[in-house]
C-alpha positions as CSV (number, residue, x, y, z in Angstrom):
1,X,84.5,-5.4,41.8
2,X,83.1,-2.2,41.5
3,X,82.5,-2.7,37.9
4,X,81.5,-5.7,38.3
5,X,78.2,-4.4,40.2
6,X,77.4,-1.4,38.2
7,X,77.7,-3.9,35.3
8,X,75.0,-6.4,37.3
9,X,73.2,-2.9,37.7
10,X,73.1,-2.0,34.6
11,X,71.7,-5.4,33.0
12,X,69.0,-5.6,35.6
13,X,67.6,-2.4,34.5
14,X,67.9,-3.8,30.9
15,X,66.3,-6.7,31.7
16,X,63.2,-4.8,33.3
17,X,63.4,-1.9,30.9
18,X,62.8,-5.0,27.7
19,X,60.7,-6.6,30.0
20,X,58.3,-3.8,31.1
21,X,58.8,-2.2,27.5
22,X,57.5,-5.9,25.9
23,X,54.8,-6.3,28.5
24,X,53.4,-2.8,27.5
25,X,53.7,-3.7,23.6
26,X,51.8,-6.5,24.6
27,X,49.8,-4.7,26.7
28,X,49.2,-2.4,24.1
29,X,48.6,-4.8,21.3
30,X,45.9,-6.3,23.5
31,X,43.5,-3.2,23.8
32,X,44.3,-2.3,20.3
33,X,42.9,-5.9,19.3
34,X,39.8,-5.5,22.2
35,X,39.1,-1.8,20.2
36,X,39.0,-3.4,16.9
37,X,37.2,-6.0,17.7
38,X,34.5,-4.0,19.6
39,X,34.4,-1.6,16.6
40,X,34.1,-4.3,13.7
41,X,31.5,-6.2,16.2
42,X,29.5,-3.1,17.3
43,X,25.6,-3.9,17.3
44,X,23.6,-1.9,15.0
45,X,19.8,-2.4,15.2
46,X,18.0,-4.5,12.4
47,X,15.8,-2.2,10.6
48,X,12.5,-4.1,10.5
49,X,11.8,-6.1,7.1
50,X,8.5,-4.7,6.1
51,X,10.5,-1.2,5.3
52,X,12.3,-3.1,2.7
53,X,8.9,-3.8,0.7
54,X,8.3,-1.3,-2.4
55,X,4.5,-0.7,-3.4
56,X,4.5,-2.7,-6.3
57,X,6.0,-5.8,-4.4
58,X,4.4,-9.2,-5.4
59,X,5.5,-11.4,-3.1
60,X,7.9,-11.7,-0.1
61,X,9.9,-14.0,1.9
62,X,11.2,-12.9,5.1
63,X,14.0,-14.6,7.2
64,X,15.0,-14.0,10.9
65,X,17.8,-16.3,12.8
66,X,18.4,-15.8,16.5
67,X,21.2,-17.2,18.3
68,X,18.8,-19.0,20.5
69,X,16.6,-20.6,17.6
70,X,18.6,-23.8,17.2
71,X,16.9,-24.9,13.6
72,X,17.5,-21.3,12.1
73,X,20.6,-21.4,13.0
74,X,21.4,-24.9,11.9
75,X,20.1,-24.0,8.5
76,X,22.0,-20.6,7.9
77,X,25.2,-23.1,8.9
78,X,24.2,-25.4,6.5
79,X,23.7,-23.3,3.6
80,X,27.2,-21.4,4.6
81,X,28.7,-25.1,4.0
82,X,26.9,-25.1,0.7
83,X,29.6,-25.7,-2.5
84,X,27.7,-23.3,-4.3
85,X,28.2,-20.4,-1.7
86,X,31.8,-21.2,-2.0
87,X,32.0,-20.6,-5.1
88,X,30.1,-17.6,-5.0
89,X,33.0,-16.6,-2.4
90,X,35.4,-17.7,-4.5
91,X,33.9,-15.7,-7.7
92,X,33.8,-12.5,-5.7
93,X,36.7,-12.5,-3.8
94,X,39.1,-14.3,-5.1
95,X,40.0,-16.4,-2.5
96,X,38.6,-19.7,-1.2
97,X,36.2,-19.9,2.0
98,X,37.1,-22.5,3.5
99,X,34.9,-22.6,7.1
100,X,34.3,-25.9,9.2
101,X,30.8,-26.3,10.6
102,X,31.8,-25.5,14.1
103,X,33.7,-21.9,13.2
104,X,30.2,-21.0,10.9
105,X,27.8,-22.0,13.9
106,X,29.9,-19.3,15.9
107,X,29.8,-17.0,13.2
108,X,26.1,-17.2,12.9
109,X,25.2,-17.1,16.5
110,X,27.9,-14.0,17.1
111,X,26.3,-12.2,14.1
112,X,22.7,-12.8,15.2
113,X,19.6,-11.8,14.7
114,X,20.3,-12.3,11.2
115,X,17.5,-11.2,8.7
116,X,17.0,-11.7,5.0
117,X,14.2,-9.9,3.1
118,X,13.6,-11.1,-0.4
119,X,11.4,-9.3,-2.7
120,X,9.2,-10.8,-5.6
121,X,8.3,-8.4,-8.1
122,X,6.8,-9.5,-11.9
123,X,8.7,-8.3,-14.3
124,X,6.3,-5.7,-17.0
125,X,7.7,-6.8,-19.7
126,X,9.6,-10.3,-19.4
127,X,8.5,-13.6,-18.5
128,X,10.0,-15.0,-14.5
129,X,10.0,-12.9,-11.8
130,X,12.4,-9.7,-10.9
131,X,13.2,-8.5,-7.2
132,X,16.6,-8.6,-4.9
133,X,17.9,-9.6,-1.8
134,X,18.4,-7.5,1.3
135,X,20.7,-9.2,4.7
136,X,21.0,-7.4,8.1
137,X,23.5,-8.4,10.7
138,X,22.8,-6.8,14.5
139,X,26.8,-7.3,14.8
140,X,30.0,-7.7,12.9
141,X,28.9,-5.4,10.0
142,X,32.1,-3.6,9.8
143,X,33.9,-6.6,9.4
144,X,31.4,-8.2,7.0
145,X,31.7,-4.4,5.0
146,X,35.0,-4.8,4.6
147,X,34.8,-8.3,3.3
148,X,32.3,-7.0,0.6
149,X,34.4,-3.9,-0.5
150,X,37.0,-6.5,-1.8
151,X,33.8,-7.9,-3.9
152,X,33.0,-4.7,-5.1
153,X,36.3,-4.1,-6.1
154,X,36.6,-6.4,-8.2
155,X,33.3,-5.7,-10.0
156,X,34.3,-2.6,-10.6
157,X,37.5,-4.0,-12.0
158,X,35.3,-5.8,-14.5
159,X,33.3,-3.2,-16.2
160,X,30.7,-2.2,-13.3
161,X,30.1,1.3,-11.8
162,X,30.8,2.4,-8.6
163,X,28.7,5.6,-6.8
164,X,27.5,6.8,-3.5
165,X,24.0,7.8,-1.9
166,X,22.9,8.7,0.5
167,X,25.7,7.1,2.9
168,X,25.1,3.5,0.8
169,X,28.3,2.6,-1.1
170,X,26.4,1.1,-4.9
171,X,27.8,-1.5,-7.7
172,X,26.0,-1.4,-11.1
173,X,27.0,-4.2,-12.7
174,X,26.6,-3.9,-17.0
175,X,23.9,-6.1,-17.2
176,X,21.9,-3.8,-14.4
177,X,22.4,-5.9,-11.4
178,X,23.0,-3.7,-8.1
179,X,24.7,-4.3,-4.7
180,X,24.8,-2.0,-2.5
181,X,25.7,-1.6,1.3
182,X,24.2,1.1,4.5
183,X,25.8,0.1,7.7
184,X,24.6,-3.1,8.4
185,X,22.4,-4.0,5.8
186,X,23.7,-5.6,2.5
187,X,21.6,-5.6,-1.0
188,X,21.4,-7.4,-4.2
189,X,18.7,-5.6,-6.5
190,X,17.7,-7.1,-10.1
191,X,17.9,-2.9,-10.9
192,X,19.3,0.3,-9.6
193,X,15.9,1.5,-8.9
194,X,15.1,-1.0,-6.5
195,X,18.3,-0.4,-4.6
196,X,17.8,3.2,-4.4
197,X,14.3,2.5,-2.9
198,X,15.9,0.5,-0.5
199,X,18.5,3.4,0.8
200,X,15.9,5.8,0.6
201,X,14.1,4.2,3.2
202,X,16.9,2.8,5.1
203,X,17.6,6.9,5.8
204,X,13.6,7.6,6.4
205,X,14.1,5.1,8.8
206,X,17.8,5.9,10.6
207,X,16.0,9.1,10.9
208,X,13.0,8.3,12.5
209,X,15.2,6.2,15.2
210,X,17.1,9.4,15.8
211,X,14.5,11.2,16.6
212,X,12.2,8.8,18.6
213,X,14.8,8.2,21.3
214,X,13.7,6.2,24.4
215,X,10.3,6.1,23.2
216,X,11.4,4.1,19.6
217,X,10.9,4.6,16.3
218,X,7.1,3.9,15.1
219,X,6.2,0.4,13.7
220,X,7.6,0.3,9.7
221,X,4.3,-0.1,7.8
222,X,4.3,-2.0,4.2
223,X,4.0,-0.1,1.5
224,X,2.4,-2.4,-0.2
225,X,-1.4,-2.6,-0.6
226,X,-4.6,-4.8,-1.5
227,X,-4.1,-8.7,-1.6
228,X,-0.2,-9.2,-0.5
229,X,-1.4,-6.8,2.5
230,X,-4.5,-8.7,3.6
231,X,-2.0,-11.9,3.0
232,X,0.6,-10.1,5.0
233,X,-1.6,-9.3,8.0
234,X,-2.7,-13.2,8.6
235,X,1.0,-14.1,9.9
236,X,2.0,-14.2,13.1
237,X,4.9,-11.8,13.5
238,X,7.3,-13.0,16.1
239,X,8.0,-16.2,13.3
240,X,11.2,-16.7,12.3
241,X,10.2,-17.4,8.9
242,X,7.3,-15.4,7.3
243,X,6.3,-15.2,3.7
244,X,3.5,-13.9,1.1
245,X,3.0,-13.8,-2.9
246,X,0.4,-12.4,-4.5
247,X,-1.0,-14.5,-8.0
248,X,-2.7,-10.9,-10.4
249,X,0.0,-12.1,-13.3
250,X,0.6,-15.8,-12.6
251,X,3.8,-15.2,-9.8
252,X,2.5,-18.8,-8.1
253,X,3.3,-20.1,-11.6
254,X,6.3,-18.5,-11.6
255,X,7.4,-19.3,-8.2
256,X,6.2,-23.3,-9.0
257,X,8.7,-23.6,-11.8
258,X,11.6,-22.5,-9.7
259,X,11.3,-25.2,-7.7
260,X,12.7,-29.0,-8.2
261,X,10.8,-30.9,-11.7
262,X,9.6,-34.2,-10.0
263,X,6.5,-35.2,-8.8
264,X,5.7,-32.9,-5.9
265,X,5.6,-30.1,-8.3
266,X,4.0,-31.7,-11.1
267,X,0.8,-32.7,-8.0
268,X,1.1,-29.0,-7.3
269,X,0.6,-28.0,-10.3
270,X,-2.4,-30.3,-11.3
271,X,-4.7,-29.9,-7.8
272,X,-4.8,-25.8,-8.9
273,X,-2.3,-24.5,-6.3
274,X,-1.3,-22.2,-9.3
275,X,-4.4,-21.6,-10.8
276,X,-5.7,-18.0,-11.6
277,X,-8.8,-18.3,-9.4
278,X,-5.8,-18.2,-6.4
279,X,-5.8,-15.2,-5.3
280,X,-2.4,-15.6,-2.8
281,X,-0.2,-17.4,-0.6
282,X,1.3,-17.1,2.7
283,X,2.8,-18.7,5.4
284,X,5.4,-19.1,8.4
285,X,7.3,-21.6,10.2
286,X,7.8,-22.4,13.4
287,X,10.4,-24.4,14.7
288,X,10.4,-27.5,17.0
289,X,14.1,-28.4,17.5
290,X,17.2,-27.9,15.8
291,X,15.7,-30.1,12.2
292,X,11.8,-29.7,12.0
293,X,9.4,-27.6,12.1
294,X,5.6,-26.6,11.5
295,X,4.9,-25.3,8.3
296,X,1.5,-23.0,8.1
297,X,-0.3,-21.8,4.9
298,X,-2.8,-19.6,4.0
299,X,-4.4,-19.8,0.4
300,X,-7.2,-17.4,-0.5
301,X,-9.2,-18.1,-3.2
302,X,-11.5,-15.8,-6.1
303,X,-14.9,-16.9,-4.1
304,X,-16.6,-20.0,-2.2
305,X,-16.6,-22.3,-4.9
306,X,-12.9,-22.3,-5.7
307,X,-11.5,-23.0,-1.4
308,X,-14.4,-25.5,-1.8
309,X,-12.4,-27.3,-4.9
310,X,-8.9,-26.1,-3.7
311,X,-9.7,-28.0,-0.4
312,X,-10.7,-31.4,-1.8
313,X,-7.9,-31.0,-4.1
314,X,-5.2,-30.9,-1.6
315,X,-7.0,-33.3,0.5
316,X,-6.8,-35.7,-3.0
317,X,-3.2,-34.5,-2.9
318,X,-2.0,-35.2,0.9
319,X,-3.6,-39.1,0.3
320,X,-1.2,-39.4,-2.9
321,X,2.2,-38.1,-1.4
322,X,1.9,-40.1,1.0
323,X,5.1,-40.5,3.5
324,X,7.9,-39.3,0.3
325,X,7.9,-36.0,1.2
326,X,9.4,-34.2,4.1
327,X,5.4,-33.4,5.1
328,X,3.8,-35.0,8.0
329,X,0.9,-34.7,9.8
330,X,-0.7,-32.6,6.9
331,X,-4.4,-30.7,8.0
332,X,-6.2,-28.3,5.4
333,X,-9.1,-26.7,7.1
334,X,-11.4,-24.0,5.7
335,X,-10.1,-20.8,7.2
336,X,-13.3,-18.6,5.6
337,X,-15.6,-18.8,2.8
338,X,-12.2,-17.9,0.9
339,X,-9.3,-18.6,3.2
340,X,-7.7,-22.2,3.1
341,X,-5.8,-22.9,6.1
342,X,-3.2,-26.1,5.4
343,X,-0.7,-27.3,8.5
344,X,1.9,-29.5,7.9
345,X,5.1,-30.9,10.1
346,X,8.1,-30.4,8.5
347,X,11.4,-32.8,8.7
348,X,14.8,-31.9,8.0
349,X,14.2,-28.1,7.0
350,X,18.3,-27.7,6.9
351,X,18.2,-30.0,4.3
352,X,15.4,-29.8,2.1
353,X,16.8,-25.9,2.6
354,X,20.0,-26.7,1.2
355,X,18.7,-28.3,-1.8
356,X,16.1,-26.0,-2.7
357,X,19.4,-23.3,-2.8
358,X,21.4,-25.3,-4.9
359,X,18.9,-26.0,-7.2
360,X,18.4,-22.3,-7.5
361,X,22.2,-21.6,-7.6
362,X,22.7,-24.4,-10.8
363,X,19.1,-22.7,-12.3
364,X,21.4,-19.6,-12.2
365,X,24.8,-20.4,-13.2
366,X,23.0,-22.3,-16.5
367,X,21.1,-18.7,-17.2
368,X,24.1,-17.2,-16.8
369,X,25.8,-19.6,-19.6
């Protein structure tokens, strides 16, 4: 009988000892997960986009999405769902992306503020423009670093060199193309030398934070000067979607036959948008809800006389496009003797988005062949 109970005893403690040794695994498992997923989701401040912008910058585009902006956000998701970005994924890593539209709106809005900064630079000696690509995640950029050292990898496996500076990890790709990734930020440069601008100021500016403490870093100033700074400095900058190109070598041009053939571009082309007497472009968009938006642009002209025929060319232009574009409520007003203002409501910005990105992604793969 006595056996019988130390026996009972004995199991008990067994019992509790695989019980209390499997909730503490669990336990342990648990706040091993909760660590790892506060470190690969730590927040890193975005550094501001005009930092990104070398001297001889042409042009700009730059992109912010907040959780809280329903049509940025509905666009990144979009484009995430693009076949061309799969593929991308699928040409890089190795491995099909396969994300539903409800798991990449939670990505998005758990990554955000997400910013892209592109940069439009002529090319000296080649027709087209040159520039590169810079995106900045405020969290999950451990995660997302990760996910891009299997891409560099295999880059590397295919001929390109790997090198470090300046605590940037860099891909250079045999036909010159870089990648490169700081922290948070993530880069695609037509050259090296772009990309190393890029870290270089990415450290100037990690620096300056540093040192500012409470009272924050100083304002980033653009480097740039002249024309694509006056352009610059006539957006508003709490837009999510901000933008500026200069026309000294014909980048309008350039830009122009990037887009779609049809007949928007070809009315584009013939009412002078393009023309040298353009001195530059701008604009930003605002959003309305989670599909439109207003579109504003500013067009500065060589002197009086060209805004005067600018503007009764794009007023000839908004009475023959009619309602078979995406733009609505259309308004070009004279800004100055040399500044055209033109106002337009914009429908369905995910998708004219997504279209405009696969057009550029087919314009690329057929370079590429």
């Amino acid at each position: 009988m006595r056996d019988m109970i130390d026996f009972d005893r004995r199991r008990k403690k067994w019992v509790w000892g695989c019980t209390g040794g499997c909730f503490g695994f669990l336990v342990a498992v648990a706040a091993l997960g909760y660590l790892g997923l506060r470190l690969l989701g730590q927040a890193v401040p975005l550094v501001p986009p005009e930092a990104f912008l070398p001297p001889d910058a042409g042009g700009f585009v730059f992109v912010r999405v907040e959780a809280d902006d329903p049509l940025m956000v509905e666009t990144a998701v979009r484009l995430l769902m693009l076949p061309a970005v799969q593929q991308l994924a699928r040409h890089h890593l190795g491995q099909e992306l396969r994300m539903e539209a409800e798991v990449a709106r939670s990505a998005v809005s758990s990554a955000a503020p997400v910013q892209g900064v592109a940069v439009l630079r002529k090319r000296p000696d080649q027709e087209g423009l040159d520039g590169g690509l810079v995106l900045s995640t405020h969290r999950w950029s451990r995660f997302y670093r990760r996910v891009l050292a299997a891409a560099m990898k295999r880059m590397t496996e295919g001929g390109a060199t790997r090198s470090e500076h300046k605590h940037a990890v860099m891909v250079v790709t045999e036909r010159g193309t870089a990648v490169a990734v700081r922290t948070n930020n993530f880069m695609w440069a037509g050259g090296r030398e772009l990309a190393d601008y890029w870290i270089d100021r990415l450290e100037e500016r990690r620096a300056l934070e540093a040192g500012a403490g409470e009272a924050g870093a100083p304002v980033a100033k653009m480097a740039a000067d002249g024309m694509l700074k006056a352009a610059y400095e006539r957006l508003d900058g709490d837009q999510a979607v901000r933008f500026a190109c200069v026309n000294a070598r014909g980048e309008l041009a350039a830009l122009l036959a990037m887009m779609p053939e049809g007949r928007v571009r070809e009315l584009l082309e013939a009412s002078g948008m393009t023309a040298p007497e353009v001195v530059s472009l701008s604009g930003q968009m605002a959003s309305l809800n989670s599909m439109d938006a207003v579109l504003t642009l500013f067009v500065e002209c060589a002197d009086a006389d060209a805004t005067q025929r600018l503007s009764q060319a794009l007023a000839a232009l908004v009475e023959e496009l009619g309602p078979a574009t995406p733009f609505g409520e259309v308004k070009v007003e004279r800004e100055s003797d040399t500044v055209l203002r033109v106002e337009a409501h914009v429908e369905n910005v995910p998708k004219w988005a997504a279209e405009l990105v696969t057009h550029l992604a087919d314009r690329q793969k057929e370079s590429a062949e």
